[in-house]
C-alpha positions as CSV (number, residue, x, y, z in Angstrom):
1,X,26.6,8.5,-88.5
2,X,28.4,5.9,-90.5
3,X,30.4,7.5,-93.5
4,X,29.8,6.1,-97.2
5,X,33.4,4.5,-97.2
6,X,33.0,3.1,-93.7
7,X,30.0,1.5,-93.9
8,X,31.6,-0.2,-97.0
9,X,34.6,-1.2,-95.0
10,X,32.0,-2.4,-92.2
11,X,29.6,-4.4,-94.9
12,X,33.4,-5.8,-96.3
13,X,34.1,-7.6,-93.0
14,X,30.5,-8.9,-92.8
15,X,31.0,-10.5,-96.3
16,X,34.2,-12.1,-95.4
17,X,32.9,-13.9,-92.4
18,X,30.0,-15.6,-93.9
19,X,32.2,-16.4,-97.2
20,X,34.9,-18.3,-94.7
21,X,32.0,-20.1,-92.8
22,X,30.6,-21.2,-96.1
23,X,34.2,-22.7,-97.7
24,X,34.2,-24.1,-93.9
25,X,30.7,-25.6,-93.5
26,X,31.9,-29.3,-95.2
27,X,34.5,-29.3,-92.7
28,X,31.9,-28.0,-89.6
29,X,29.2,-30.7,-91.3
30,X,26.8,-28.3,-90.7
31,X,24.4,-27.1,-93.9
32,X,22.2,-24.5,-91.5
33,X,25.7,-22.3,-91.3
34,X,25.4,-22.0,-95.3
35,X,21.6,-21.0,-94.9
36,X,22.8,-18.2,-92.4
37,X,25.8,-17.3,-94.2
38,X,23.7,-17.1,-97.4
39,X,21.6,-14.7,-95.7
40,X,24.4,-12.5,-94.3
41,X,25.6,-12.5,-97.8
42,X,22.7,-11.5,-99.2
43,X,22.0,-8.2,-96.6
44,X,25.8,-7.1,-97.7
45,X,25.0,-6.9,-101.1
46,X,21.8,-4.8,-100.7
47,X,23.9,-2.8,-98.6
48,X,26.3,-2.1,-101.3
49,X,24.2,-2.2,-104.0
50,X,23.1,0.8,-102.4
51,X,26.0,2.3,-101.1
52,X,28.5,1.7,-103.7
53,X,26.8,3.2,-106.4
54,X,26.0,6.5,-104.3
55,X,29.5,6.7,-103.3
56,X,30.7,6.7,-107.3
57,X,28.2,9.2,-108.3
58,X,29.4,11.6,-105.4
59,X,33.2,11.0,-106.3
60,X,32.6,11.1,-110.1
61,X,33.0,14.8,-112.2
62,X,29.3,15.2,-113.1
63,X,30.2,14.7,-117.0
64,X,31.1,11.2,-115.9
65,X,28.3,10.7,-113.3
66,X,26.2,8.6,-115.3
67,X,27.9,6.4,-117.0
68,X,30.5,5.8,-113.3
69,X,26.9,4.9,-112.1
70,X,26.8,2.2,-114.7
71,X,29.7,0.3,-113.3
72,X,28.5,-1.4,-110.4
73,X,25.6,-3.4,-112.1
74,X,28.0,-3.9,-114.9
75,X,30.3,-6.0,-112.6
76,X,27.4,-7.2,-111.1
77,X,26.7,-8.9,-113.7
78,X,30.3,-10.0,-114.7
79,X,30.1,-11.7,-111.4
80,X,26.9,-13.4,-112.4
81,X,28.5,-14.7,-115.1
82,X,31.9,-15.6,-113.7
83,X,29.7,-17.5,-110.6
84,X,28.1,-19.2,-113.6
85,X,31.0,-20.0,-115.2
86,X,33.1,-21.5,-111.9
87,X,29.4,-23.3,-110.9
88,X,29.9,-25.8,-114.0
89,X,30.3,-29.5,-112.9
90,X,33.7,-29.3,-114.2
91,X,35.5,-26.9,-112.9
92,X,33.9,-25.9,-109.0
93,X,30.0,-27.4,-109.2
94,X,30.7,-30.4,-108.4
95,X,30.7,-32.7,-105.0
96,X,34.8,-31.4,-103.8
97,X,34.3,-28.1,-105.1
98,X,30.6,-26.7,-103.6
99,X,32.6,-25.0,-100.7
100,X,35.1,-22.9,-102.4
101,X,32.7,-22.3,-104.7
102,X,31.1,-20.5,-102.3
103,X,34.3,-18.7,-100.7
104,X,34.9,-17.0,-103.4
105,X,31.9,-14.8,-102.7
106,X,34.4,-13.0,-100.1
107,X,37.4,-12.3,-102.9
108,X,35.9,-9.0,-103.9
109,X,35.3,-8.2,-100.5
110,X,38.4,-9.2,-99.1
111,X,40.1,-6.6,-102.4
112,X,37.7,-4.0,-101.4
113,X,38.8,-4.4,-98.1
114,X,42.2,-3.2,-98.8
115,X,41.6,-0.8,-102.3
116,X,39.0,1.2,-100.8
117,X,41.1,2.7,-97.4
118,X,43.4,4.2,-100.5
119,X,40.2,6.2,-101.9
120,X,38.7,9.7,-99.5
121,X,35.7,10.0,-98.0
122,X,32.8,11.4,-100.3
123,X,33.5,15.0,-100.9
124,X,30.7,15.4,-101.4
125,X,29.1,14.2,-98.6
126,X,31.5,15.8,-96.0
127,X,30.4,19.5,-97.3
128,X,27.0,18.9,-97.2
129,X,26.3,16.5,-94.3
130,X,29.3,17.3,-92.1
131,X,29.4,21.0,-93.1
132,X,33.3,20.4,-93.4
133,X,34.3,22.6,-96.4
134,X,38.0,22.4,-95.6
135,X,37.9,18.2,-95.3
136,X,35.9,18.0,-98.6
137,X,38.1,20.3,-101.0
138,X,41.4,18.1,-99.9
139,X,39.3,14.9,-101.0
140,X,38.1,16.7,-104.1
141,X,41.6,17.8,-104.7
142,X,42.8,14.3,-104.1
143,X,40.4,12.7,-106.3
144,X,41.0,15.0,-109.6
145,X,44.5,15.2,-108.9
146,X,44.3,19.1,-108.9
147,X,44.4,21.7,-107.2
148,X,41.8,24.2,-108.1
149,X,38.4,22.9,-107.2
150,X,37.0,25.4,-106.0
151,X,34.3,26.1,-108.6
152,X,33.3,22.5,-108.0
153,X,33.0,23.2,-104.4
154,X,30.4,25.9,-104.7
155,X,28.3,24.4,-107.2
156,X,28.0,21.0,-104.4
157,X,26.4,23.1,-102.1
């Protein structure tokens, strides 16, 4: 099975590719390669809409879980707003800037790409569904940035 930070990395690369098809497709004259791309893009961020958030809530201390839960849809919708912003006629929504327009879709990707290889798998989710005890208290550890976790080790299982 695909780990929680793998298949992030995994959906990352399938968000670039479509995003760099998309700045391309003026170039390729070709507007069926924005209707795929557009598509792609579209499965990715179901994906981690779905995975991101699940991923937090395992990392977070459980004080924190709700409101680390929060912070996807929160910068879900500051990239609403920032799409909304960069779509006006006169900065990117017009005829010269409808293609990087919709590159930018791959920048948080693209950062994600490289930030998340720095973060551990889910601690969580290597005690319980790899049964590795070991693994998961040196991500734990690594996460809160001590060493005695112990406690919040047995109360995962």
């Amino acid at each position: 099975t695909l780990f929680r930070s793998w298949t992030l990395l995994f959906n990352n690369v399938f968000s670039i590719i479509p995003a760099i098809l998309m700045g391309t497709s003026e170039l390729a004259r070709t507007f069926e390669v924005i209707i795929v791309s557009r598509f792609l893009i579209g499965i990715c961020a179901g994906i981690s809409s779905n995975v991101v958030p699940m991923y937090l809530g395992e990392l977070s201390p459980k004080n924190l879980r709700g409101a680390i839960g929060v912070v996807p849809q929160l910068f879900i919708t500051i990239g609403i707003l920032m799409a909304q912003i960069f779509g006006l006629q006169s900065i990117l929504g017009n005829a010269s800037g409808w293609p990087i327009l919709l590159a930018l879709t791959g920048i948080p990707a693209l950062l994600e790409l490289f930030i998340l290889p720095l973060f551990p798998e889910s601690p969580r989710y290597t005690l319980i569904q790899r049964g590795n005890g070991d693994q998961a208290k040196k991500a734990l550890q690594r996460v809160r940035g001590c060493v005695d976790v112990d406690a919040e080790i047995g109360r995962a299982h």
